[in-house]
N, C-alpha and C positions, 0 to 999 in steps of 0.2 A: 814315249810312254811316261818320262818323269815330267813333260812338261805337262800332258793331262793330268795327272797323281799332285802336282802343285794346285794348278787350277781348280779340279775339285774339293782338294781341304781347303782352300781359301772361300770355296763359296758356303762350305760347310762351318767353319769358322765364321762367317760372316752372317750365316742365321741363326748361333748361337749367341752373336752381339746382340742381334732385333730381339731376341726374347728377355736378353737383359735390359734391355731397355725401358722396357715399360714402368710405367710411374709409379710410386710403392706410395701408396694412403697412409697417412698417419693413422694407427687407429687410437692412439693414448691422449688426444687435444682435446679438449672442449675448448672450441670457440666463440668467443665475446662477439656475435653478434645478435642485433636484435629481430633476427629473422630466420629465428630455428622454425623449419616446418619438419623436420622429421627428427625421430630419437628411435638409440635402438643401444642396446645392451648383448655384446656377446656371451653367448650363452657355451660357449666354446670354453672360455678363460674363467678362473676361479679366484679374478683377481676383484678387488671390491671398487673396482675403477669404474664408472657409469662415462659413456662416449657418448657425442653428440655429434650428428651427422648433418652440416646444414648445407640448404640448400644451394645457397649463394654464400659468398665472402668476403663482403665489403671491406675494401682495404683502408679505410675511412669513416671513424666514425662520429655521432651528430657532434661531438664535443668540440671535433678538430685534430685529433689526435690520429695516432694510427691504432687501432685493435692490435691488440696482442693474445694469442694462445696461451689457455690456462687450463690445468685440468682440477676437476674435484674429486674429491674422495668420499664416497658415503659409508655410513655404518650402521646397524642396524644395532637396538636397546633396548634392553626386558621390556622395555612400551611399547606393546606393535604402533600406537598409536604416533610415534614418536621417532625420531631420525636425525644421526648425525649428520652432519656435512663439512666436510674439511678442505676450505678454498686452498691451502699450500700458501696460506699467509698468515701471519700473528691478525688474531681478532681483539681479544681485550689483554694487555698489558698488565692490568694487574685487577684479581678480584675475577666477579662474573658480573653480568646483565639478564633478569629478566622480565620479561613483559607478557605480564599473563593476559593482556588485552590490547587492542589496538589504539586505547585511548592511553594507556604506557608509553605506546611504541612513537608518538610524535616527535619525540627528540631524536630518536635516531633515524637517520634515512634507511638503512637498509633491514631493520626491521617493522617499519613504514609501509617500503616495498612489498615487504615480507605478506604484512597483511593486508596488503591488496589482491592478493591472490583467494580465491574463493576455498571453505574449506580449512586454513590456517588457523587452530585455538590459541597457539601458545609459541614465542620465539623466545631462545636462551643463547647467550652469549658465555663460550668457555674462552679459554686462552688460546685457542689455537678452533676452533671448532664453533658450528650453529647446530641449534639443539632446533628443528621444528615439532612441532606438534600439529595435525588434523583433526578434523569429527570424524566420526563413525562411517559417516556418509561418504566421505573422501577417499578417493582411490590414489595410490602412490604414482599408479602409471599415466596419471592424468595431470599431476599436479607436478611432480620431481621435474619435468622439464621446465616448469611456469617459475618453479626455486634456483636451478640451475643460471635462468635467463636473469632472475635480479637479483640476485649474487653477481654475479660476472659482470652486471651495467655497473653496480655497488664499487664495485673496484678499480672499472676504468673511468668513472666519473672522477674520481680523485676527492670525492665529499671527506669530510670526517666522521667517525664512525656516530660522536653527540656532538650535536648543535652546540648543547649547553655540558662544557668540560666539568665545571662544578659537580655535576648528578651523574659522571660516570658510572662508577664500581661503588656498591656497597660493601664498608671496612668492617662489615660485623663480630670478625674475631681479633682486630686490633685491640691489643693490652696495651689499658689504660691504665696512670698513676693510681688512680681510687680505686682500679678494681681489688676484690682478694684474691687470695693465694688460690684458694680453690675455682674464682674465676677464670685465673692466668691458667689455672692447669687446664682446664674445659675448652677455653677456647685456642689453646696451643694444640693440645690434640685433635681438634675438629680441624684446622690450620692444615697441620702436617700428617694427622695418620688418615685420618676420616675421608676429606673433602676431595684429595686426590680420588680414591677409589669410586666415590659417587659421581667426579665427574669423567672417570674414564665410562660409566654407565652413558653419560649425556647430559647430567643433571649437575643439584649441586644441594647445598645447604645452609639456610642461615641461622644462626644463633639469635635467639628470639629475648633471653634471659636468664636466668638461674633462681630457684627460690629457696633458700637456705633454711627455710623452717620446715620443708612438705621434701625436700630434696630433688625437686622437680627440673631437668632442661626442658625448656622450651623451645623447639626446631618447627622450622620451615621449609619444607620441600620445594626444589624447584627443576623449571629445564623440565626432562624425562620423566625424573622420580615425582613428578606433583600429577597425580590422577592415576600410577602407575599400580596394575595392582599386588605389585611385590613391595610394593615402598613399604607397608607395615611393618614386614619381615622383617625390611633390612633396617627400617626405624628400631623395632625391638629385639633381632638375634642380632644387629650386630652394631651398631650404633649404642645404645642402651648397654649389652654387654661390655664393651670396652669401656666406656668411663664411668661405670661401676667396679669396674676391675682395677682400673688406674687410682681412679676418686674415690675414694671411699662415702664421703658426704654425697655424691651423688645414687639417688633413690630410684629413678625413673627418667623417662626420657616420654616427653609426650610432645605432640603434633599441634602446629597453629597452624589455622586457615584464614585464609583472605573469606571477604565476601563470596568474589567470583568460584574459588577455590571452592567453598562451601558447596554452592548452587551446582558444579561442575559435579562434585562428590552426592549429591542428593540425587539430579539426575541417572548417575550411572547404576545408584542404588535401585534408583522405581525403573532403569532397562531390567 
């Protein structure tokens, strides 16, 4: 009797092994290859992790190299029109990028990429983050994989982010010798209190100017906040508010548009 009572917990023990055995799926990787056919989002998890399920897994890719697993992080911006992306790598080093068109976008490759995807108005480059932008027409669910795949080539190509190092980051709130006191005070606050909070949104801001006789900033919206339609707000309750409260010489805080900018802003007027 103890030799059957042995033999049966051992074969009982032993189909408790086969169960553990089976193969556990990553589900936190997006993989860098160039032959995602399928995407899927657990709707289970309330994590803001977006997974890619691909077909095949080339262990080789065209460059020569081997692919490496990477995942992204999305985020969603007062812009429905508009979307984080956060590859888990430093993007711009210092400053922002952005490229309200695709004829911007030629010096860098992965905003290039970017806008070869149908549907793409607008890419922004934060310090850790891609800001996209869509039309109206554009579905997330159609296009977030087409962003995922050239993000992810963008990275194992090993390109630089600009051709041309020169025209990186624009230095717009760098205080300069000639500026005045009340320019250094404008553009240290846009620097340090402002610029972070707008680009935890996805966006950012440029300093356009100062007019000392009318009391007027001059801002540029960009990223998220350029077509967004809270940007006013946050142009005038809270932007505006602040360096008038700091500045006294400042009066007003008003909006500069690009062309494209304009034409973008006239159209959503005549939707």
């Amino acid at each position: 009797m103890r030799v059957l009572g042995r033999l049966i917990g051992r074969r009982l023990l032993c189909k408790q092994l086969e169960s553990w055995r089976k193969p556990l799926i990553p589900r936190r990787l997006i993989f860098s290859s160039s032959s995602i056919t399928s995407y899927l989002e657990n709707p289970a998890s309330s994590s803001p992790f977006t997974f890619f399920k691909p077909s095949s897994l080339p262990k080789w890719s065209n460059l020569g190299g081997q692919r490496r697993a990477m995942f992204i992080q999305t985020q969603s911006t007062p812009n429905p029109a508009s979307l984080m992306f956060y590859p888990g790598k430093p993007v711009m080093e210092v400053g922002s990028a952005d490229f309200p068109n695709a004829r911007s976008a030629m010096n860098s490759p992965l905003a290039k990429g970017l806008y070869g995807i149908d549907g793409i108005t607008r890419v922004f480059y934060g310090s850790d983050f891609v800001t996209v932008t869509k039309s109206d027409d554009a579905s997330w669910d159609l296009i977030k994989p087409e962003i995922f795949a050239a993000i992810m080539d963008f990275y194992s190509s090993g390109k630089p982010l600009f051709l041309d190092s020169s025209t990186t980051a624009a230095m717009d709130t760098a205080i300069h010798e000639d500026d005045s006191e009340t320019v250094a005070m404008i553009k240290e606050l846009l620097e340090t209190r402002i610029r972070p909070a707008v680009q935890d949104d996805g966006g950012d801001i440029e300093y356009r100017g100062f007019d000392l006789e009318t009391g007027i900033v001059k801002l540029k919206m960009q990223g998220a906040c350029s077509g967004c339609p809270s940007s006013s707000v946050t142009l005038k309750s809270g932007i505006e508010n602040m360096l008038m409260h700091y500045v006294p010489e400042v009066k007003g805080v008003e909006q500069e548009f690009d062309p494209e900018d304009e034409d973008a802003a006239l159209s959503g007027q005549m939707d």
